[in-house]
C-alpha positions in Angstrom: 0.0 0.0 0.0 1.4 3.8 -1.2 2.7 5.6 2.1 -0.2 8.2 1.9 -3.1 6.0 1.8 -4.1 4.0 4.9 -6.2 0.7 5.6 -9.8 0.9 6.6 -9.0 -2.5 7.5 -13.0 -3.3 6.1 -12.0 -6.6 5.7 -12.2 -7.7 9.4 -15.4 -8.9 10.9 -18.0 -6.9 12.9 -18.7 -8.5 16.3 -21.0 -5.9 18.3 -20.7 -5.5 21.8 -22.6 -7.5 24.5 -25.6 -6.2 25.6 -24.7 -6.0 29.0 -21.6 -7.3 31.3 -21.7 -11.4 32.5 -22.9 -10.7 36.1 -25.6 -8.5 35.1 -26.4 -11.0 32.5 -26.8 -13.7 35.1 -28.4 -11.8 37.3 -31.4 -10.9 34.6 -31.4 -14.9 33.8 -31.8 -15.5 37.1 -34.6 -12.8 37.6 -36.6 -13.4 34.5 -35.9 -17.4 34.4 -34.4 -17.6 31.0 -30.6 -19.3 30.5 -29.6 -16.3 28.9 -26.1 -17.2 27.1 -27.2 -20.9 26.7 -27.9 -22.8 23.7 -31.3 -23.4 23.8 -34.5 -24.5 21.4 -37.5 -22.1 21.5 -41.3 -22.0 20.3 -42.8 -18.5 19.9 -46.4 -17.6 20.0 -47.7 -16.9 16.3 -44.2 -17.7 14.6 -43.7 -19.0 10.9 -41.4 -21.2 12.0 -41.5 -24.1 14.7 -38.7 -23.7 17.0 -35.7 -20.8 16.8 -32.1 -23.1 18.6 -28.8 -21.3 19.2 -27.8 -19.5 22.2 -30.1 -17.1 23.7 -28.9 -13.5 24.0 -30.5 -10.1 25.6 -30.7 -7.6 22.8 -31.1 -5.2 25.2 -30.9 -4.3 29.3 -34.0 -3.8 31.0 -34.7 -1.0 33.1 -33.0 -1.1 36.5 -34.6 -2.0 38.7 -35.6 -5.5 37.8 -38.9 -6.1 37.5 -39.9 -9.7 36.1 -43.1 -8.4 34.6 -41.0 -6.3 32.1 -40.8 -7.9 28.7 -36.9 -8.2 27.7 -35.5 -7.5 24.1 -34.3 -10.9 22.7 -31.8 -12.9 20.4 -31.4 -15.9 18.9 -29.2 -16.2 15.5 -30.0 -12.4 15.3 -33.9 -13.4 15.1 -35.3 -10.3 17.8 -38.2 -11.5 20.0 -39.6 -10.6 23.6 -39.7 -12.6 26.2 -43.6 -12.4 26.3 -43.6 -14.5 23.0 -41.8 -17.2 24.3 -44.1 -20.6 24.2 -41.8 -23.1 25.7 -37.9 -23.4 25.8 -35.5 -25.8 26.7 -32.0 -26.2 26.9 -29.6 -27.8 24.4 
């Protein structure tokens, strides 16, 4: 590469941040039930498909301070869903 010209180095991959820290992340799992960070297989309410598996991840922190009856933002295989459309899970 010419000395005046530099590297947008575009050619490494994107990895976006977590959503929140590990012990918060427990702590919500804990709070709200769901193995957050687990590989798990889940129905939804209404969905096309029959089950969503890969590891379930929050899309987004919930308002501090906890309250259970707070939907959360979530993620599976970048599929966004809340945790009110969650049928049944299980873990793989």
């Amino acid at each position: 590469m010419p000395e005046h010209q530099s590297s947008l180095r575009l050619d490494t991959g994107y990895e976006p941040a977590p959503a929140v820290v590990p012990e918060i992340k427990d702590e919500i799992a804990a709070v709200w039930g769901l193995p957050l960070g687990q590989r798990v297989e889940i129905g939804l309410r209404g969905a096309d498909c029959s089950a969503l598996n890969g590891v379930l991840e929050l899309a987004k922190a919930p308002d501090y301070p906890w309250d259970p009856r707070q939907p959360l933002k979530l993620c599976v295989r970048g599929f966004l869903f809340s945790s009110r459309e969650i049928e049944h899970w299980s873990k793989l």
